[in-house]
N, C-alpha and C positions, 0 to 999 in steps of 0.2 A: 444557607438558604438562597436560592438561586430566584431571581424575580423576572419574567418576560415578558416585553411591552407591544401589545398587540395592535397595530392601527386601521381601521376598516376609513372606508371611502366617506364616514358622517364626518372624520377626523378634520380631514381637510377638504377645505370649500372648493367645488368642481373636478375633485380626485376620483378615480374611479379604485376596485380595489386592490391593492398588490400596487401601484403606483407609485409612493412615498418609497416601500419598500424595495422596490425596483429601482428609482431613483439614486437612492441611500449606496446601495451594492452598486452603481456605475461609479457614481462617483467616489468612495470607496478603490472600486479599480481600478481607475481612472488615474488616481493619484498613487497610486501604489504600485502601476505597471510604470508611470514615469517614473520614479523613486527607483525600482529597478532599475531600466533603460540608464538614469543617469551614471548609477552604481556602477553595472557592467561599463559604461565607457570610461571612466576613471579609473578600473581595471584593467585596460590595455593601455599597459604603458610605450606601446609601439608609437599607437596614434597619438598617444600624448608629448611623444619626443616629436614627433613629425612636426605637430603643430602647435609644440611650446617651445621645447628644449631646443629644433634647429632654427627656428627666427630668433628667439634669443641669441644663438649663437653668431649667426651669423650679423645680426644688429650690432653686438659685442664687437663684433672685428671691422664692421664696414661705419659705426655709428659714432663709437666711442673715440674713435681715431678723429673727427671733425674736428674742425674750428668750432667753440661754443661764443665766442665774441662775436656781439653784432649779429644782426638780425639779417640774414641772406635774402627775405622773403618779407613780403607786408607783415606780416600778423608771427613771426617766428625765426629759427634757422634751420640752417640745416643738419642737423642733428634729430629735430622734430619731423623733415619732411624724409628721412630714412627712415624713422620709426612709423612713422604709417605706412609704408610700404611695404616693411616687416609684419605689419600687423594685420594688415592685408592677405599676406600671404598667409600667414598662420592660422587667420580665420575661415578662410577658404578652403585653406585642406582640411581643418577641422569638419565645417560644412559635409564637405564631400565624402570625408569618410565616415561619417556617422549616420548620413542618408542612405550611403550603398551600402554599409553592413547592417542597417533597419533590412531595408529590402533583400539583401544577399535571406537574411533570419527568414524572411515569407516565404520565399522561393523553394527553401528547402523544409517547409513545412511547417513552419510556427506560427504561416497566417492559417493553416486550419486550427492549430490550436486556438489559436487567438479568436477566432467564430465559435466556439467551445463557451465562451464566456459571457458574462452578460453585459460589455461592449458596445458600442455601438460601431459603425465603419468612424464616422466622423469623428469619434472619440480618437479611435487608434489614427487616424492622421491628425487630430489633435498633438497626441502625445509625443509623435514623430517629432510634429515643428518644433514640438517644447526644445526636445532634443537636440534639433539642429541647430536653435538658438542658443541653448544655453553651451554647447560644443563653439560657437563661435565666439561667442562673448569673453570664454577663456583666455584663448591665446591674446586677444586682442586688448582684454584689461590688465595680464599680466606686461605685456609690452609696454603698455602706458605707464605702470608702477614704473618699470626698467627706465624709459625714456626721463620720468622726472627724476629719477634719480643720479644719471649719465650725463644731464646736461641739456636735453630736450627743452626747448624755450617757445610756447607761444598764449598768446592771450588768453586770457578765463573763456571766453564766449568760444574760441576756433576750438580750445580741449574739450571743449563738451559737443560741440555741432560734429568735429568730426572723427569724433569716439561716436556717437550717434550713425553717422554717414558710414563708416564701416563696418558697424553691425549689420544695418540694411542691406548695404553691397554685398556682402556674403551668402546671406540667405539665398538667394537665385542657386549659387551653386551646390545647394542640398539636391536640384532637380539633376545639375550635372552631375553627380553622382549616383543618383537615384535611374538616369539615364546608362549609364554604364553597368549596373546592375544587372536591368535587364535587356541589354544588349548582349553580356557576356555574363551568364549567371553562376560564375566559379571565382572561386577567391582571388582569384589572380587578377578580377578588373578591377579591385579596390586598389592595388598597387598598381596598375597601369595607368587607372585613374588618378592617384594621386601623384605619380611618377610626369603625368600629363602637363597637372599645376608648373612646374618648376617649369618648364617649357613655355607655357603659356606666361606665366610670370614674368620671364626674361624678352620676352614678344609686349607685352601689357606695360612696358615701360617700369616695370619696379626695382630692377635690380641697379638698372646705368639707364640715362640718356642717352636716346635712340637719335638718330640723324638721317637725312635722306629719305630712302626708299624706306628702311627697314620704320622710320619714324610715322611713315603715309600707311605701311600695312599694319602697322602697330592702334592704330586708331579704329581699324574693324576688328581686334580681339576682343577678345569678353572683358580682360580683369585690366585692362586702358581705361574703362568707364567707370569701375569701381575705383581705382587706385588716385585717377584724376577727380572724381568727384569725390573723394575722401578727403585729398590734401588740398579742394578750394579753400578752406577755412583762413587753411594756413599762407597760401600761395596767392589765392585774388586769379588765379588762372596762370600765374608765371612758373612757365617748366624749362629745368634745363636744357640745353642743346648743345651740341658741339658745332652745331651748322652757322650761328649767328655772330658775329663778333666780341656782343658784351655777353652769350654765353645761356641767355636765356628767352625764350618766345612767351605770346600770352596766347595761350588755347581758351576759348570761346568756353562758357560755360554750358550754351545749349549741346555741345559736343559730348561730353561724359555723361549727358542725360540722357540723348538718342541712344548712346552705346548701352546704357543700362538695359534702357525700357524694350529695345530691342533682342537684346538677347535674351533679358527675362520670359519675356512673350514665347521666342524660338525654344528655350528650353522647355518649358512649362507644357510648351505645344508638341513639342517632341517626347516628352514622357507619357502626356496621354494618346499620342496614337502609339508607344511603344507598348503601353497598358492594353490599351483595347484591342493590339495583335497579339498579345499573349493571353487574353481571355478569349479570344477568338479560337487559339489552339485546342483549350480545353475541353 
């Protein structure tokens, strides 16, 4: 015997009818389009090497090798200050590729379906961020596991602040990849996009300390302000050099902050007039 429970607008206080039930079915799909979304991205195991398996490796070969004696840094060594730059990296491309393949899915017609449903727009950009966060958060808490167990050395307080500080820093570039989308709406900008990172990474100071000129234009890319404002915890602002004698300088904290909140702005600003020129085509 089959029982169904009907609720009109007496049910609940200032409901009109259909309401509850309208409700019920968004969020219902709400939760069960992320659930997909998460699903499929854990099913490409391309992006998942990209943004697990190669900073682990490469953490592995440039990490594991340090000196773990002694503390290089206020609050750590260095062994900790590679692993956030590994973890940097891996969350960013994560970012980036699970933003542009959301949008690459619209472009080619799954945002009609997706208006098909009972949705709302703000839900499905809802569900995006979900995505982009929890894509970040990946590579970047597997790294941490790696780093405590390798030898990574820094206070309770800096492993939490700046596990915290490169989840945030990553998020912006869900837009840089959401930007290259539709810029170039073919599968091929997701790898150029991500092909991009590694460039940009090696410009943003993560890979090696930068010197000189290359050290001055390094302070205008984008992931200089995430990478630096992730390892304050650890560092106090002190970054390696080759230019200074004892090997290291102290970068100003308000520096990795303009870099963030500036490029965040630029991107964010540049997706939507990217948006509104391709709803203008239509």
């Amino acid at each position: 015997m089959t029982y169904t429970a009907t609720e009109t607008s007496s049910d609940i206080p200032g409901a009109t009818a259909g309401t509850s039930a309208t409700k019920l079915t968004e969020s219902h799909g709400l939760s069960t389009y992320i659930a997909i979304q998460i699903k499929r991205y854990l099913s490409d195991w391309s992006n998942l090497f990209f943004s697990i398996g190669l900073p682990i490796l490469f953490f592995l070969v440039f990490g594991a090798s340090l000196d773990r004696g002694g503390d290089a840094f206020p609050h750590g060594n260095v062994t900790a200050y590679v692993m956030i730059g590994m973890a940097i990296y891996g969350g960013v491309t994560a970012a980036v590729a699970s933003a542009g393949q959301t949008i690459m899915e619209q472009t080619t017609g799954w945002g009609r379906q997706l208006a098909l449903t009972p949705m709302s727009t703000s839900r499905i950009v809802l569900s995006q961020a979900i995505l982009v966060l929890f894509a970040a958060v990946l590579p970047i808490a597997a790294m941490y596991l790696l780093g405590l167990v390798i030898g990574a050395e820094m206070e309770p307080r800096a492993w939490i602040v700046s596990f915290i500080l490169c989840v945030v820093t990553c998020l912006p570039f869900g837009f840089y990849g959401y930007a290259w989308a539709l810029l170039l709406p073919k599968p091929s900008a997701l790898s150029i996009a991500s092909g991009s990172i590694v460039v940009l990474s090696y410009l943003g100071n993560l890979f090696i300390p930068m010197q000189g000129t290359l050290l001055a234009i390094s302070r205008f890319t984008p992931l200089f302000g995430s990478v630096t404002l992730s390892r304050y915890p650890l560092t106090a602002g002190l970054t390696p050099s080759t230019d200074t004698g004892a090997g290291l300088y102290t970068e100003p904290l308000w520096v990795p902050i303009v870099n963030v909140a500036v490029w965040s702005i630029l991107l964010i600003g540049f997706c939507i007039y990217l948006n509104k020129r391709e709803k203008s085509r239509l």
